[in-house]
KELUMMAR-488212 format. One record per atom (N, C-alpha, C): x, y negated, z; residue number from 0; atom name; residue in three letters. Coordinates in steps of 0.2 Angstrom, whole numbers, plus 5000, padded with zeros to 4 digits. Layout:
! KELUMMAR-488212
> c1,c2,c3,i,at,aa
> X,Y,Z,NUM,CA,Ala
...
***
This chain:
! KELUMMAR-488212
> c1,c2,c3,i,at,aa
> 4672,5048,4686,0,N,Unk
> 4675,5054,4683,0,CA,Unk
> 4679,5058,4689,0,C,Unk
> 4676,5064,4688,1,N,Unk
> 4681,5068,4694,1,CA,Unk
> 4686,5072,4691,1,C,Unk
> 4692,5068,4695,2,N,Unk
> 4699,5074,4691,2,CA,Unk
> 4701,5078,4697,2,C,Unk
> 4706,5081,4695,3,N,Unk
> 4712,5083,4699,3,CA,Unk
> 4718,5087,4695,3,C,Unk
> 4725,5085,4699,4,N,Unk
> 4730,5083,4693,4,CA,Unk
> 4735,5088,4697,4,C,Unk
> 4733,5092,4703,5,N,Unk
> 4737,5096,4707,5,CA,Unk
> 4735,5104,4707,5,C,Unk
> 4734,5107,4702,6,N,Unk
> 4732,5115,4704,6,CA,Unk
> 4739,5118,4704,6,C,Unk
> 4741,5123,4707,7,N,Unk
> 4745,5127,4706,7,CA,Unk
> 4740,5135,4703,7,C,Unk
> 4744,5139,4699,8,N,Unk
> 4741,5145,4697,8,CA,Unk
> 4746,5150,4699,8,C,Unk
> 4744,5158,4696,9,N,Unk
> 4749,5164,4699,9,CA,Unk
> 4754,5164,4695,9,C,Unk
> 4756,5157,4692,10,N,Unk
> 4761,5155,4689,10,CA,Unk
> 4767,5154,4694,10,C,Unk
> 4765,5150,4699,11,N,Unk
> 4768,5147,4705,11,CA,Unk
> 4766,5151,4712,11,C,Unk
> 4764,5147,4715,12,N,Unk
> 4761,5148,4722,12,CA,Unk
> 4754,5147,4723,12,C,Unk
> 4751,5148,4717,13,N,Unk
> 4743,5147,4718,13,CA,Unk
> 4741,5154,4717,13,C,Unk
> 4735,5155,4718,14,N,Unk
> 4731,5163,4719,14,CA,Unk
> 4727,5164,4715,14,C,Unk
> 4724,5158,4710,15,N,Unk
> 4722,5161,4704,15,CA,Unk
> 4725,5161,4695,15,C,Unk
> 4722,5161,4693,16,N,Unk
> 4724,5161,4684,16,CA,Unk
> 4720,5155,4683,16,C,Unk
> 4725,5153,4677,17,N,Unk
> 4722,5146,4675,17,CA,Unk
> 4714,5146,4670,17,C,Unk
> 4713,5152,4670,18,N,Unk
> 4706,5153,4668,18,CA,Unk
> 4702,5152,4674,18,C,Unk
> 4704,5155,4677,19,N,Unk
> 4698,5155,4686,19,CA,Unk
> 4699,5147,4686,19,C,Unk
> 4703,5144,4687,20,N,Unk
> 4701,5138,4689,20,CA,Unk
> 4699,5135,4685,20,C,Unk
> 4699,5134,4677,21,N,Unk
> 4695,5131,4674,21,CA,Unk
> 4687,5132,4678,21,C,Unk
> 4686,5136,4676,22,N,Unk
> 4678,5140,4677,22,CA,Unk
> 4678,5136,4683,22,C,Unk
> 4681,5137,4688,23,N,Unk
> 4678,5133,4698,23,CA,Unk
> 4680,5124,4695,23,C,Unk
> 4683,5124,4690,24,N,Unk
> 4682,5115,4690,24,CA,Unk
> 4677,5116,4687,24,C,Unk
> 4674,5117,4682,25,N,Unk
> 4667,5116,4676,25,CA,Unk
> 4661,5118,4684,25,C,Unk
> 4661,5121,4686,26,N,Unk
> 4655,5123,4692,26,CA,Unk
> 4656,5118,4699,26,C,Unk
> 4662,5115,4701,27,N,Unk
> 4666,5108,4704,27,CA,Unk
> 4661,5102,4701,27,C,Unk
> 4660,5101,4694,28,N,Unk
> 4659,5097,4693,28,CA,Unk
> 4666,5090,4689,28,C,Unk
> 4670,5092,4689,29,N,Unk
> 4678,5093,4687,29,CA,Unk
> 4676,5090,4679,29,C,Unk
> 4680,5085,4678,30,N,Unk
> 4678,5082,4671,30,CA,Unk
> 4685,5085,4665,30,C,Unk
> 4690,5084,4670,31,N,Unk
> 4700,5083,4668,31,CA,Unk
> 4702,5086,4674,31,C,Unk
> 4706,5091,4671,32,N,Unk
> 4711,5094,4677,32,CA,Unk
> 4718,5094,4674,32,C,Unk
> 4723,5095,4680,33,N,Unk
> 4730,5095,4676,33,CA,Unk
> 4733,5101,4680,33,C,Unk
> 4735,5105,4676,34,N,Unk
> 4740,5113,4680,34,CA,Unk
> 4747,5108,4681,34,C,Unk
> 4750,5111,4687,35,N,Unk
> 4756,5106,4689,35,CA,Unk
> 4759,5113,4692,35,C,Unk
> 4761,5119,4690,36,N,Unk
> 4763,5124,4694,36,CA,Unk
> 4771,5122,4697,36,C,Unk
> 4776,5123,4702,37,N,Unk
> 4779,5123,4704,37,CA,Unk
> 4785,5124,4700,37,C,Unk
> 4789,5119,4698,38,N,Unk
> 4796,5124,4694,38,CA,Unk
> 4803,5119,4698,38,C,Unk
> 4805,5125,4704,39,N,Unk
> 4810,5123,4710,39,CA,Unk
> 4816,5126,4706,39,C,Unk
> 4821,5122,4703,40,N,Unk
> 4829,5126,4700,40,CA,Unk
> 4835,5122,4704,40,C,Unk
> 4838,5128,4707,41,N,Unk
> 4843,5125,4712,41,CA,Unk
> 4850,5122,4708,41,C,Unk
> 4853,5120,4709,42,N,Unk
> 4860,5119,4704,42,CA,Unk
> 4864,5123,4701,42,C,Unk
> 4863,5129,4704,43,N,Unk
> 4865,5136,4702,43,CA,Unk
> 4863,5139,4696,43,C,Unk
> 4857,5135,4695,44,N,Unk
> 4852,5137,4688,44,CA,Unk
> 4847,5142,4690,44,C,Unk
> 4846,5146,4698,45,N,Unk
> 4843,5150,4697,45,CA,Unk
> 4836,5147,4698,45,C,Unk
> 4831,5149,4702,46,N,Unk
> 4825,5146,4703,46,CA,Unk
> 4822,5151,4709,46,C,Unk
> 4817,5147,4711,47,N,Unk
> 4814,5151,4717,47,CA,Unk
> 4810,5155,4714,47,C,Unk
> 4808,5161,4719,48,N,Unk
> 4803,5165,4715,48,CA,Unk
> 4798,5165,4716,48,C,Unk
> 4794,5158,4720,49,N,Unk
> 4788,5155,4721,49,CA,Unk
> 4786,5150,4713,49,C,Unk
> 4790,5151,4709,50,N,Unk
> 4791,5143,4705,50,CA,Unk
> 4793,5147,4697,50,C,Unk
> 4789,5143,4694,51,N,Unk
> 4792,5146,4685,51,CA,Unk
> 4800,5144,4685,51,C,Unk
> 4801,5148,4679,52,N,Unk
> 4808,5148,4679,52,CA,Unk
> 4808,5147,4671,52,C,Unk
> 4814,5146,4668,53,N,Unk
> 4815,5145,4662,53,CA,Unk
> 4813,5151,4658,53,C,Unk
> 4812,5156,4658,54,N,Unk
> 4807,5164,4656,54,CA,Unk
> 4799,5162,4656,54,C,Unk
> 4795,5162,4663,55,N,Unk
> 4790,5161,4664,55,CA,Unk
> 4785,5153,4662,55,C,Unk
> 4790,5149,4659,56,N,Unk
> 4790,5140,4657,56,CA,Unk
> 4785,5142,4651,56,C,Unk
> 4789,5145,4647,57,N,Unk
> 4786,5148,4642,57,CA,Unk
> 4779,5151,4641,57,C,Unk
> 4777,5154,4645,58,N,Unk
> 4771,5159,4646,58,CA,Unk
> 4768,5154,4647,58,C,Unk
> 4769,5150,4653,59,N,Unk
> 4763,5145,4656,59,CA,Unk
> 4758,5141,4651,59,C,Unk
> 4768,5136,4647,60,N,Unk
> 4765,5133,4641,60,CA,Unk
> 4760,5135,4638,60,C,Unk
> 4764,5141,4634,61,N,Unk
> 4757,5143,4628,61,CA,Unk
> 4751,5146,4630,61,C,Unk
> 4750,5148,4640,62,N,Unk
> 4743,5149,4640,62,CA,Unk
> 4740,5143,4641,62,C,Unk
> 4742,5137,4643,63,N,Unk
> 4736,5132,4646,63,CA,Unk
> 4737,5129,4639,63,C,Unk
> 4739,5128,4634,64,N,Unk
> 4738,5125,4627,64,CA,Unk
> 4731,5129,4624,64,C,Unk
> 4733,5139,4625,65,N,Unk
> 4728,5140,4621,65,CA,Unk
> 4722,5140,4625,65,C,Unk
> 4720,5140,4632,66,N,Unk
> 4714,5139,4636,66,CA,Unk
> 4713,5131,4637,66,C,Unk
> 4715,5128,4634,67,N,Unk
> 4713,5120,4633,67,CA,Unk
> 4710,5118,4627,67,C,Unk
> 4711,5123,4622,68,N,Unk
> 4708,5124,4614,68,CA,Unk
> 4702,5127,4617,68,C,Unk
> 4701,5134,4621,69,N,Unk
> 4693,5135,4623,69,CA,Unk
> 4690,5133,4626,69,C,Unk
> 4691,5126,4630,70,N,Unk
> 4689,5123,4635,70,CA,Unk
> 4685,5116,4631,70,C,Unk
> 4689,5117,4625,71,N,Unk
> 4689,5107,4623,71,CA,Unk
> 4681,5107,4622,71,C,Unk
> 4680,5099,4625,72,N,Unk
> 4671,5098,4624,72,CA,Unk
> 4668,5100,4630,72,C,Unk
> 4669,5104,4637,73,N,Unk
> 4669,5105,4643,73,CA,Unk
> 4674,5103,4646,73,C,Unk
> 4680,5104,4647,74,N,Unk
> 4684,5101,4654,74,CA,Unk
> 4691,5098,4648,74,C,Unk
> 4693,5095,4651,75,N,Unk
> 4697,5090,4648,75,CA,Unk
> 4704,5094,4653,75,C,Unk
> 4709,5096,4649,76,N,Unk
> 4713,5102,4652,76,CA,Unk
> 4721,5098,4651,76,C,Unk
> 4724,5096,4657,77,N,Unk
> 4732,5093,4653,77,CA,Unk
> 4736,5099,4656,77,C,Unk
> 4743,5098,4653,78,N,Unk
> 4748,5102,4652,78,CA,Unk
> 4753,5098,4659,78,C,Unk
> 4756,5101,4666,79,N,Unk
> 4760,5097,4668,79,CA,Unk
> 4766,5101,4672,79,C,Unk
> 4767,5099,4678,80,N,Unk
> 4771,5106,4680,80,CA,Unk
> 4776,5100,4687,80,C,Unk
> 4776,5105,4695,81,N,Unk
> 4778,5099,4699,81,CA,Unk
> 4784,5101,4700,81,C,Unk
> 4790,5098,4700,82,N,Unk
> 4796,5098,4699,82,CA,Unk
> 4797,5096,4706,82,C,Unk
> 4805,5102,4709,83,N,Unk
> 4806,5100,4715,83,CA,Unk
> 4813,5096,4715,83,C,Unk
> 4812,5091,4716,84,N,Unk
> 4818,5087,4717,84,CA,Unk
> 4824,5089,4721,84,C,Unk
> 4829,5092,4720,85,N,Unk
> 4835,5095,4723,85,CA,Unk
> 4843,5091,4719,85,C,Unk
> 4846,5088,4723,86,N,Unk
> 4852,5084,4721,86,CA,Unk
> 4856,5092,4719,86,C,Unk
> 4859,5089,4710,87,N,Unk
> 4864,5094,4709,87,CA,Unk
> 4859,5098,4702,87,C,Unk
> 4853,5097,4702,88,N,Unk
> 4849,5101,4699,88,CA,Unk
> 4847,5098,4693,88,C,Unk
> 4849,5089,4692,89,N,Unk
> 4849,5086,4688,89,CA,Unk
> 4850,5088,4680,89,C,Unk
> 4854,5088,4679,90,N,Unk
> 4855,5091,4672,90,CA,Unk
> 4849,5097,4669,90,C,Unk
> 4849,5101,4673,91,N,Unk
> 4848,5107,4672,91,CA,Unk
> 4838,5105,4671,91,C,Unk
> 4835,5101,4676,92,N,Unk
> 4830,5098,4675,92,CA,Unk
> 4826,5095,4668,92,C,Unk
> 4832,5089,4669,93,N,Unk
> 4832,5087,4662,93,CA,Unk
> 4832,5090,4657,93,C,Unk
> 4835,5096,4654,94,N,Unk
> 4836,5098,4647,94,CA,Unk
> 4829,5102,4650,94,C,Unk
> 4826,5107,4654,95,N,Unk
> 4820,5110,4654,95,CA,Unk
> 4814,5106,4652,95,C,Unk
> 4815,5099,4654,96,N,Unk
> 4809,5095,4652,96,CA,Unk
> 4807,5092,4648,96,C,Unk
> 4814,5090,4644,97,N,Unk
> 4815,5087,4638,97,CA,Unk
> 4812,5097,4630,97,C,Unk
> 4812,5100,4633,98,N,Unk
> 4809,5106,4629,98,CA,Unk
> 4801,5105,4628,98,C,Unk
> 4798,5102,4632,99,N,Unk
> 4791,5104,4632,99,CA,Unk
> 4787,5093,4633,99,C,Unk
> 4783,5097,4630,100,N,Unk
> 4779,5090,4630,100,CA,Unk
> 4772,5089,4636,100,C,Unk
> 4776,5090,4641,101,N,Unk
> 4768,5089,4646,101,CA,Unk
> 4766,5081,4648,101,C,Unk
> 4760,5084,4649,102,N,Unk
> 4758,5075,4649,102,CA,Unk
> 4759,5072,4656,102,C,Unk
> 4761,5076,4659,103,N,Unk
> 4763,5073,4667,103,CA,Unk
> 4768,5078,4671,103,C,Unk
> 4772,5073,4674,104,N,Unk
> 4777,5079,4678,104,CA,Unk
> 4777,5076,4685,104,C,Unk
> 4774,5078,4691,105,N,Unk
> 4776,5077,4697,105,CA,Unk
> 4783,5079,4699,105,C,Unk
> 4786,5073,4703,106,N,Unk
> 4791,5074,4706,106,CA,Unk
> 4790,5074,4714,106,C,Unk
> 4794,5081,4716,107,N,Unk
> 4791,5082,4723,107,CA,Unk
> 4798,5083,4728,107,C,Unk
> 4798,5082,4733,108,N,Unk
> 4804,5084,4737,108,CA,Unk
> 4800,5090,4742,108,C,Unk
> 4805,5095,4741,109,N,Unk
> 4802,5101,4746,109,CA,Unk
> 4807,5103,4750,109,C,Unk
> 4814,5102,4749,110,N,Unk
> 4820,5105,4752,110,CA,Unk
> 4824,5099,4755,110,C,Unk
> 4826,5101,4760,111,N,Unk
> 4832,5096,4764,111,CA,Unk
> 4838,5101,4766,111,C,Unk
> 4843,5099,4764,112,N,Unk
> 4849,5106,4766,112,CA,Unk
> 4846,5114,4765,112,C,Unk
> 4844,5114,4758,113,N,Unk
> 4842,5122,4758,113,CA,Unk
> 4836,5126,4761,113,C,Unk
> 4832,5120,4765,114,N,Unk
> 4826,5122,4770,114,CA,Unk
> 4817,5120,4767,114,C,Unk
> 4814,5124,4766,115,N,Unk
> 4809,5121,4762,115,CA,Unk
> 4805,5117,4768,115,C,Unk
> 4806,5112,4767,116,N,Unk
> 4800,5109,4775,116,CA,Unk
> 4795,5111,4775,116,C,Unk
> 4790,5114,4772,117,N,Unk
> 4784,5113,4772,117,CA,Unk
> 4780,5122,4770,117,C,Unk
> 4784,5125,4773,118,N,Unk
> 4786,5132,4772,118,CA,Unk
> 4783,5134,4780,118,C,Unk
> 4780,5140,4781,119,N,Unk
> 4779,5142,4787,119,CA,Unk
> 4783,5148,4787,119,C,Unk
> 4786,5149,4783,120,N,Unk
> 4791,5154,4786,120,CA,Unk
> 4800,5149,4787,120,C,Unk
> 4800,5144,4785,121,N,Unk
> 4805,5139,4786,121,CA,Unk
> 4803,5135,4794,121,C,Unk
> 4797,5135,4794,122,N,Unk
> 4796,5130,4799,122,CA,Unk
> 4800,5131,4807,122,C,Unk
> 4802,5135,4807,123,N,Unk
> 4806,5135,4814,123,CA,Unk
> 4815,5133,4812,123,C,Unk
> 4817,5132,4806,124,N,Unk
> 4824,5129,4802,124,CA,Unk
> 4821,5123,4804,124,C,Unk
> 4816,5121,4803,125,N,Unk
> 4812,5114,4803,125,CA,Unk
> 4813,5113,4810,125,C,Unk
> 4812,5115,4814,126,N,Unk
> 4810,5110,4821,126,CA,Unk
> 4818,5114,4824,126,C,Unk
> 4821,5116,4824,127,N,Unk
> 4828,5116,4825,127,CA,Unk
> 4833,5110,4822,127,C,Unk
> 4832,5108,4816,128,N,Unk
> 4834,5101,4811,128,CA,Unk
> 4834,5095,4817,128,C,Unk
> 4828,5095,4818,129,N,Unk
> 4825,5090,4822,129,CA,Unk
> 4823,5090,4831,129,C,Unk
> 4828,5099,4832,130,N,Unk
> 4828,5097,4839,130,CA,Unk
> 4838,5092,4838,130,C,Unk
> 4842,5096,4835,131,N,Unk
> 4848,5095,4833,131,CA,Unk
> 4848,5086,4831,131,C,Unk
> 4846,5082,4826,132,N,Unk
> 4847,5077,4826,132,CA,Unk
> 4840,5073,4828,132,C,Unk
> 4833,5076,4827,133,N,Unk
> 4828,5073,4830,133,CA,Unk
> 4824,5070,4822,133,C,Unk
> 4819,5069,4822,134,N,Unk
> 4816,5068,4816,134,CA,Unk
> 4817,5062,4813,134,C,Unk
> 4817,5057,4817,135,N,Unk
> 4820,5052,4812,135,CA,Unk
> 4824,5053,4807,135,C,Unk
> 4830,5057,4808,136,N,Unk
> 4835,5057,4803,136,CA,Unk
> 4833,5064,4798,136,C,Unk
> 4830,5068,4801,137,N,Unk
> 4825,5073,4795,137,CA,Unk
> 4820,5069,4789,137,C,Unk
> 4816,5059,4793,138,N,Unk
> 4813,5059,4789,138,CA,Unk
> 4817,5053,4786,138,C,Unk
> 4823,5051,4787,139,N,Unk
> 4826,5046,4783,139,CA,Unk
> 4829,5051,4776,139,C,Unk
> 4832,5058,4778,140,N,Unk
> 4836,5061,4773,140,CA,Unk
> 4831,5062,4767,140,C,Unk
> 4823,5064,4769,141,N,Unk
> 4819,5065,4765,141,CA,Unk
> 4816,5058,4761,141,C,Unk
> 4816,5053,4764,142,N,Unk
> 4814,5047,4760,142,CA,Unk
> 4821,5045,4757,142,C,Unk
> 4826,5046,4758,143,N,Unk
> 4832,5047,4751,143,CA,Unk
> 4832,5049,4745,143,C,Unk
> 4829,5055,4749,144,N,Unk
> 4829,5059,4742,144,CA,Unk
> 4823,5060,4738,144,C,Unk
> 4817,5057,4739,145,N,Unk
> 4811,5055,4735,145,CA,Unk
> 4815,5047,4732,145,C,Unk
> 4817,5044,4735,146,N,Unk
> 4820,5037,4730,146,CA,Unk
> 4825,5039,4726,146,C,Unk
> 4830,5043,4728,147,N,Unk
> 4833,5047,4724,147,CA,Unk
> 4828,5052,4715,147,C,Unk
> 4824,5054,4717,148,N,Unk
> 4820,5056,4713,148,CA,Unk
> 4816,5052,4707,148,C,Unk
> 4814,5048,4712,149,N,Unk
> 4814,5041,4707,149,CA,Unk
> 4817,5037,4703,149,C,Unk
> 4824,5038,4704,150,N,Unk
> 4828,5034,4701,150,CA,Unk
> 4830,5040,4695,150,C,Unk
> 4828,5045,4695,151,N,Unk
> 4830,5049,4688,151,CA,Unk
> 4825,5046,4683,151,C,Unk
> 4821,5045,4683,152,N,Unk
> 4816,5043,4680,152,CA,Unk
> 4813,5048,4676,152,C,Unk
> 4814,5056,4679,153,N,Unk
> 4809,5061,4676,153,CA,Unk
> 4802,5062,4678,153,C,Unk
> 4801,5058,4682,154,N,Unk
> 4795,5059,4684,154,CA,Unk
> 4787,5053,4684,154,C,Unk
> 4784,5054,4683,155,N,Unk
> 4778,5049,4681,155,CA,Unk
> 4774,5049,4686,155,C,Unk
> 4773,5054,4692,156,N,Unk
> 4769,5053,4699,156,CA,Unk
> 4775,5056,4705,156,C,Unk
> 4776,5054,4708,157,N,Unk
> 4779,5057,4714,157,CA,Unk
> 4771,5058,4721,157,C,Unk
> 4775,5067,4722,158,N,Unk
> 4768,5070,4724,158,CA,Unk
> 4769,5070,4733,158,C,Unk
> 4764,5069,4734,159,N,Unk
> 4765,5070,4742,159,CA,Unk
> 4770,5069,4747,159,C,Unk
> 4770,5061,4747,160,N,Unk
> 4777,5058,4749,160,CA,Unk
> 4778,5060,4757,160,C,Unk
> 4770,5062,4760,161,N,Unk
> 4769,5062,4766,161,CA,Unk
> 4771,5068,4767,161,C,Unk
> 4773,5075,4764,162,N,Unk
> 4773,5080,4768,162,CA,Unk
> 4777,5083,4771,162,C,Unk
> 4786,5078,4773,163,N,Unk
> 4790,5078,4776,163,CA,Unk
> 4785,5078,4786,163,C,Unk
> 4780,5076,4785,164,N,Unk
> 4775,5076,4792,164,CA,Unk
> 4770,5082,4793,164,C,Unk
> 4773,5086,4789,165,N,Unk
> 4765,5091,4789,165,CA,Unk
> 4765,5093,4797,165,C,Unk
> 4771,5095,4801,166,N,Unk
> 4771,5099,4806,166,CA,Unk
> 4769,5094,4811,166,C,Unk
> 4766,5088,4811,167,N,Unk
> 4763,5084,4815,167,CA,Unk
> 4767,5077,4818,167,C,Unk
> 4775,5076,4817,168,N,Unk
> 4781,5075,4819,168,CA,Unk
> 4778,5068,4816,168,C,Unk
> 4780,5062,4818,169,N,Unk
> 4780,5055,4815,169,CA,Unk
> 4785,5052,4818,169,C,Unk
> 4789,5048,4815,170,N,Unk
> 4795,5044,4815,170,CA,Unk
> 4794,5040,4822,170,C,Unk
> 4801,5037,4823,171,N,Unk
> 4797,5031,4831,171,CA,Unk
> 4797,5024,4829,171,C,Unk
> 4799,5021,4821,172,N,Unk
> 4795,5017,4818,172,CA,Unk
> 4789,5014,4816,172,C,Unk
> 4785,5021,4817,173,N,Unk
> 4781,5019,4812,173,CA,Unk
> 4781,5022,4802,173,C,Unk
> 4777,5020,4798,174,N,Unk
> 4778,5021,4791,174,CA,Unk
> 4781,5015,4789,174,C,Unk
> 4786,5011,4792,175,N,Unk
> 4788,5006,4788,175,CA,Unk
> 4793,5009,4782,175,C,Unk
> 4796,5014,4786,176,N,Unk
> 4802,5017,4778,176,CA,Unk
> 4797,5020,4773,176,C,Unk
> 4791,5022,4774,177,N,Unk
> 4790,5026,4770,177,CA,Unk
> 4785,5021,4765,177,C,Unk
> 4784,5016,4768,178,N,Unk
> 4780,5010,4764,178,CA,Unk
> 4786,5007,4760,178,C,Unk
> 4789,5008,4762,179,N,Unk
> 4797,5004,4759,179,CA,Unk
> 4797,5008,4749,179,C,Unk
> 4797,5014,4753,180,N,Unk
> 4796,5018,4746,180,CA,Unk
> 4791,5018,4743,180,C,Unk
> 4787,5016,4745,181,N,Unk
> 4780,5018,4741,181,CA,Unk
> 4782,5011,4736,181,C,Unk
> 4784,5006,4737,182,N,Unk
> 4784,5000,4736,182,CA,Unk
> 4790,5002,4730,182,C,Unk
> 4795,5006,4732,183,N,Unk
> 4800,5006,4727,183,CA,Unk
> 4798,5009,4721,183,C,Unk
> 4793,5014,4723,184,N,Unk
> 4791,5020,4719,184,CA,Unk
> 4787,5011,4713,184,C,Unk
> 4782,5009,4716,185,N,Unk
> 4778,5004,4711,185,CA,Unk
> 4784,5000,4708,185,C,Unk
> 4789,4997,4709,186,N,Unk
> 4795,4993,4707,186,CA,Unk
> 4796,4996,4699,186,C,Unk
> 4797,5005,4701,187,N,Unk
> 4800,5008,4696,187,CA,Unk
> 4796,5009,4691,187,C,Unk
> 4790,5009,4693,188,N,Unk
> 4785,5010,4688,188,CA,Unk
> 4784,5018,4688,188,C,Unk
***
C-alpha cells in the first residue's frame, strides 16, 4: 500500500491545494494520504505566517473532511496537522488540539532560541549558533527538546528527527544521542 502521511498544502507552506494533491496522489498511485499542514504557535499565542493559526484551523478542517467525502472509494484521505514543538507553547497547543479530531498529529522541532533551523533564510542564525558554541550543543539542545515533545504526549509520530542536520553538520559522536531518542520515543509509545 503506498501512503504518505506528510503533505503540506497553501494552508502551510506547501504550493498546492488539497485538491491538486489528492489528484497527483490518485495518478502516484497513492492509496491513503495524510495532510499535516504546519501549525507553529509561539507562547504568545501568536503563530507563524507560514502555519495555520486558530482562524485558518478551521477552514483546513472542514475542507479536507468535505474532499475526503469526494474522494471516498478512490484515495483514503486522513485529517492531521505537524505541530511545532516550542517550550511555553504547551497549554495553548493542547486546548487547539483537544478541538478537533485528527487522526494523526506530527510532532516536529523547527526552532531552537527563536531560529528556525531548517529555514534558508535562518540558515546563516544557524551556522553563527554553531560557530559560537559549535554543533554539538545546537544538536544536544535539539534532541531536548524533541524528548521534551514527547513527553507531552500530544503527539503520535515525531517528524524528522534528523533535520537538526540538514545543513550537512554531524555531531563528533556520531548518532549515539539521537539513537538514545529514537529508543525513547519507542519507550513512550
Amino acid at each position: 500500500m503506498r501512503i504518505n502521511y506528510h503533505i503540506h498544502t497553501v494552508f502551510s507552506d506547501g504550493s498546492s491545494s488539497i485538491r491538486d494533491y489528492c489528484e497527483i496522489a490518485i495518478q502516484k498511485g497513492f492509496e491513503e494520504i495524510a495532510f499535516t499542514d504546519h501549525l507553529t504557535v509561539f507562547p504568545d499565542g501568536s503563530a507563524d505566517p507560514h502555519s495555520l493559526n486558530t482562524i485558518s484551523i478551521e477552514d483546513y478542517v472542514k475542507e479536507i473532511k468535505s474532499i475526503s467525502l469526494e474522494y471516498e472509494g478512490r484515495l483514503i484521505i486522513r485529517l492531521g496537522v505537524e505541530v511545532d514543538y516550542i517550550p511555553g507553547s504547551e497549554n495553548i497547543i493542547e486546548k487547539i488540539l483537544e478541538g478537533y479530531d485528527f487522526d494523526l498529529v506530527i510532532g516536529s522541532v523547527h526552532f531552537i532560541d527563536n531560529v528556525c533551523i531548517d529555514s534558508l533564510k535562518h540558515r546563516n542564525l544557524v551556522e553563527n549558533m554553531i560557530r559560537e558554541n559549535g554543533f554539538d550543543s545546537l544538536y544536544s539542545k535539539y534532541l531536548k527538546l524533541v524528548s521534551k515533545a514527547v513527553e507531552t504526549g500530544f503527539f503520535n509520530i515525531i517528524g524528522h528527527i534528523d533535520i537538526v542536520r540538514i545543513w550537512g553538520f554531524n555531531p563528533a559522536d556520531g548518532l549515539k544521542d539521537e539513537q538514545k531518542v529514537l529508543e525513547f520515543i519507542k519507550e513512550k509509545g
